[in-house]
N, C-alpha and C positions, 0 to 999 in steps of 0.2 A: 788194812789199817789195823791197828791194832792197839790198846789201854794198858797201859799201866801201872804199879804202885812202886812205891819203896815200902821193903820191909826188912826186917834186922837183917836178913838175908840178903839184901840186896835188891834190887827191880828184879820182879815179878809178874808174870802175861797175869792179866787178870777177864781180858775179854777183844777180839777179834773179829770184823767184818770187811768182807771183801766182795767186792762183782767183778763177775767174769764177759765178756762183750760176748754174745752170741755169736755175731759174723762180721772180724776183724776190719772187713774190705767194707763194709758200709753199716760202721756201725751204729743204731737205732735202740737197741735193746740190751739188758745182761742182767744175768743172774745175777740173784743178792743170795748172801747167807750172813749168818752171824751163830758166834761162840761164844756163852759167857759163863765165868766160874762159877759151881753154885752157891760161893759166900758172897758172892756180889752181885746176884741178880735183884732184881726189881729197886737199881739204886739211878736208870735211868740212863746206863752206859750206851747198851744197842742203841736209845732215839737217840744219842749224840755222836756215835758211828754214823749214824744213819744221815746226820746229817752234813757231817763232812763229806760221805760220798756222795753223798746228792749234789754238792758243790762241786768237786773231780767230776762227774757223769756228766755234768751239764758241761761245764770246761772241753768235754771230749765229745759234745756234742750229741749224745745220748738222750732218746726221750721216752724212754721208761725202765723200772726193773721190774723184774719177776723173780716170784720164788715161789718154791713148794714148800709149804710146812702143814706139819701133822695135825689134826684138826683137833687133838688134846693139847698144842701149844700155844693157850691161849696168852700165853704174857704174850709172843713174840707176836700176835694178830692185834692184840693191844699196841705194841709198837708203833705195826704199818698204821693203824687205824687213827693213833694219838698225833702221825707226823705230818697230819695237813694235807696229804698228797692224796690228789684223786684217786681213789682203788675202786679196783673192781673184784672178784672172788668167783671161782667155781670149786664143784668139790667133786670129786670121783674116789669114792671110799672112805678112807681115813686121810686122804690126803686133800688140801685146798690148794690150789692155784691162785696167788696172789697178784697181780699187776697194779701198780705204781706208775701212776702218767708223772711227769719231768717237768710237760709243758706246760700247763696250768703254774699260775702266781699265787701258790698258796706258801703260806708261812710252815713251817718244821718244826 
């Protein structure tokens, strides 16, 4: 999924997220990532990716994502943390391991 703008130019990518299903044939799980330009971060874009996917994932039956993100990227920890959804967190270096439960009825 993917954000856009108009600009004199034309429509312009300005920010991108996507999950990937972990294991097609029953899927349960999938990676999250997200990309945002950096004139337009912290304007709010990834938590409303986030929740569009969270809509498609549950649609396809999905009950959680995961992601690894760098444990200096604290906007995008703010994201999971701001979007209601049960998380859990481990870290091995510089990196966290994020998980996002699906089932749980929390708001985004």
């Amino acid at each position: 999924m993917v954000a856009t703008t108009q600009t004199g130019k034309g429509e312009t990518l300005i920010a991108g997220g996507r999950y990937a299903v972990d294991n097609p044939e029953s899927p349960r799980s999938a990676e999250l990532a997200f990309l945002t330009g950096e004139a337009y971060r912290g304007r709010g874009i990834a938590g409303l990716l986030l929740k569009h996917l969270k809509l498609l994932a549950e649609a396809a039956g999905l009950r959680q994502f995961e992601a690894e993100v760098l444990a200096e990227n604290r906007p995008m920890l703010s994201v999971f943390k701001r979007s209601g959804l049960p998380m859990q967190q481990s870290r091995e270096g510089n990196i966290i391991h994020v998980t996002l439960s699906l089932e749980a009825e929390a708001p985004i």
